[in-house]
C-alpha positions in Angstrom: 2.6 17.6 -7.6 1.2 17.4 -11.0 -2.6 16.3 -11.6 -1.4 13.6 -14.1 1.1 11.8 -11.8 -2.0 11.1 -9.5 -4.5 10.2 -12.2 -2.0 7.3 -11.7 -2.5 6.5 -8.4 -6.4 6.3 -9.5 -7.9 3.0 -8.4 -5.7 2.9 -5.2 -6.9 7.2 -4.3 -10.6 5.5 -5.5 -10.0 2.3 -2.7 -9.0 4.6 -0.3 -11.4 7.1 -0.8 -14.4 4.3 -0.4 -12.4 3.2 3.1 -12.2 6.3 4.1 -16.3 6.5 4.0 -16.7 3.5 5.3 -14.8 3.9 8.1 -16.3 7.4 9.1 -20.1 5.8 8.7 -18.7 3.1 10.8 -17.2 5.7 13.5 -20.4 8.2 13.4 -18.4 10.9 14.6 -19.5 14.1 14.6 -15.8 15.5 14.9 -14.2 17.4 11.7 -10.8 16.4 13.2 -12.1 12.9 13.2 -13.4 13.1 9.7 -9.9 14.6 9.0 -8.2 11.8 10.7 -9.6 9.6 8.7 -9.0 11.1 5.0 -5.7 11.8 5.5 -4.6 8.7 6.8 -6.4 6.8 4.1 -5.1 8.7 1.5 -1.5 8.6 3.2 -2.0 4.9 3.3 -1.9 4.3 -0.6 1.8 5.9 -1.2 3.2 3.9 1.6 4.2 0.6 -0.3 5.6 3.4 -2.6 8.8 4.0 0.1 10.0 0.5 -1.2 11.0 2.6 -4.8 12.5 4.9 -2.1 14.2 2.1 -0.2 15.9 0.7 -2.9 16.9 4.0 -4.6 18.8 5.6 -1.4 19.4 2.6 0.3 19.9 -1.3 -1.5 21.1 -0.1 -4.8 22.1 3.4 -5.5 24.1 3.2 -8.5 21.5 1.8 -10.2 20.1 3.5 -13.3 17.2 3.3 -11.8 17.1 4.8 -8.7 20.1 7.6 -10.7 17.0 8.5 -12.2 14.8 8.7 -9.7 17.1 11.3 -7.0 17.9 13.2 -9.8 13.6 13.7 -10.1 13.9 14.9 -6.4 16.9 17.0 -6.5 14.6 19.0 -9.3 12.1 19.1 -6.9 9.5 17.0 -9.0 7.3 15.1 -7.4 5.2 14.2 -9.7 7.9 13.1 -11.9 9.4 11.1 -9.7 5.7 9.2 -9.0 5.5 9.3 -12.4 8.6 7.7 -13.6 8.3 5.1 -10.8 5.1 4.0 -11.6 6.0 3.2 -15.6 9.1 1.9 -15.0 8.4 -0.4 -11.1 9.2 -3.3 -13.2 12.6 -3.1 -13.4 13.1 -3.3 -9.6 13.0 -6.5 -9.2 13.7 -6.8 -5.1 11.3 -5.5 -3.2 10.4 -5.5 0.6 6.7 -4.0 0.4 5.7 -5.6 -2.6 5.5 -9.2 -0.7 3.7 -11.3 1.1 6.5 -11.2 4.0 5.4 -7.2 4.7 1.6 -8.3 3.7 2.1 -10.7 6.6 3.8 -8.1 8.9 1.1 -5.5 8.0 -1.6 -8.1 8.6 -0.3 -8.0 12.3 0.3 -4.6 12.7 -3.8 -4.1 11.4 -4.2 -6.3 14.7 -1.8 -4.4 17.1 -3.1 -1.2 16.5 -7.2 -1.5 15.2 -7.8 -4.5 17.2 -5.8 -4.6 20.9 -5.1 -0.6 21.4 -6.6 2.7 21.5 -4.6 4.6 18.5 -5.9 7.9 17.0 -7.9 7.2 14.0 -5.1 8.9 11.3 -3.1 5.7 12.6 -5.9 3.5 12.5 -7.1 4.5 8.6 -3.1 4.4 7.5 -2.7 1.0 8.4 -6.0 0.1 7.2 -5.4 1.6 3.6 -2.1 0.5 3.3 -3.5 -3.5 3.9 -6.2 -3.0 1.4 -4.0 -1.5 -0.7 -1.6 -3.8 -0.6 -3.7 -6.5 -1.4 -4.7 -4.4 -4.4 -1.2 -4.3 -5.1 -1.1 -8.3 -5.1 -4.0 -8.6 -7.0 -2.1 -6.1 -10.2 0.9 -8.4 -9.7 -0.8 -11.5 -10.4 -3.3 -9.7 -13.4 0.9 -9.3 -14.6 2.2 -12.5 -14.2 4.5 -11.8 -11.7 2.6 -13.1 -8.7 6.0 -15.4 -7.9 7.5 -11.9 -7.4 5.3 -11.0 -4.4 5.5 -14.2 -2.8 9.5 -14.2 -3.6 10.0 -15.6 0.4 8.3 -19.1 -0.9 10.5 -21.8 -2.4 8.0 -22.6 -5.2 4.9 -20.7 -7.0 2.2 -20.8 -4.5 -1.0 -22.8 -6.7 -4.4 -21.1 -7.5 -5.7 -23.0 -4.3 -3.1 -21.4 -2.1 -3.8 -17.8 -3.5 -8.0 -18.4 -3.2 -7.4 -19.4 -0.2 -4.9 -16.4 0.8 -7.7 -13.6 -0.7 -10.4 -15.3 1.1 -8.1 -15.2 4.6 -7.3 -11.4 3.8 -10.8 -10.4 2.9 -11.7 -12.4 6.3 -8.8 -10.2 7.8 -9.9 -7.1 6.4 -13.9 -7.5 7.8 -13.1 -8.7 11.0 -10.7 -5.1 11.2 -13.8 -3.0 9.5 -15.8 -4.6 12.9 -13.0 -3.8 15.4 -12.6 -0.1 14.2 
């Protein structure tokens, strides 16, 4: 994969990379497989709402030009490409599953299935972790774009700015209370 598809990725890789320290001062383990753990699954955790350009390439619409372009990046064998091309041009999907407070909501619960109420190894534990935080990243770029109806595309109308304050401020409340039960 080339170094310029993941300067991309670079404030999502940055987010994750602070979890990741976080959550090892939080664990004070003195295990390298922990530390491990714990990086990779972070750092997993930020290409995971990324399988929704997957999704919708192999799956929901594959005659589009769109996800044409992207198999045809994969049949060459070019990662980087592909992350590449899907970044610039994630606009034009305009249906997506991860990219929503629906799976924001389902990944809220999952945070509490598996840090909260059971004993899961810590690569688990960090995915689902930096996949939350980055989706709420995610939420955060789509309403800096404008689009914020797009992520909240399972609600009749717009949500208001007293709605989303109060969202964030339940999702940071979220994501604490997980940083405690890790």
């Amino acid at each position: 994969m080339r170094l310029k598809a993941l300067a991309i990725y670079k404030i999502p890789l940055l987010i994750s990379l602070t979890l990741s320290i976080v959550l090892i001062a939080l664990k004070l383990e003195n295990d390298a497989l922990a530390f491990a753990q714990i990086f990779i699954g972070s750092f997993l955790g930020v290409f995971v709402l990324d399988a929704d350009y997957l999704l919708h390439t192999y799956f929901l619409e594959p005659e589009d030009e769109f996800s044409k372009s992207v198999s045809g990046y994969f049949k060459h064998r070019d990662l980087g490409g592909a992350l590449a091309f899907i970044y610039h041009n994630r606009h034009t999907v305009s249906e997506k599953t991860l990219h929503s407070f629906l799976f924001q909501i389902v990944l809220l619960g999952a945070c509490v299935f598996i840090i909260v109420s059971s004993n899961t190894n810590l690569l688990i534990q960090s995915l689902v972790l930096s996949t939350f935080v980055n989706s709420f990243y995610r939420m955060i770029e789509f309403y800096f774009d404008a689009k914020i109806d797009e992520w909240f595309w399972v609600l009749k109308n717009q949500p208001s700015k007293k709605f989303l304050i109060v969202y964030c401020a339940l999702l940071i409340g979220a994501f604490v209370y997980f940083l405690r039960s890790f």
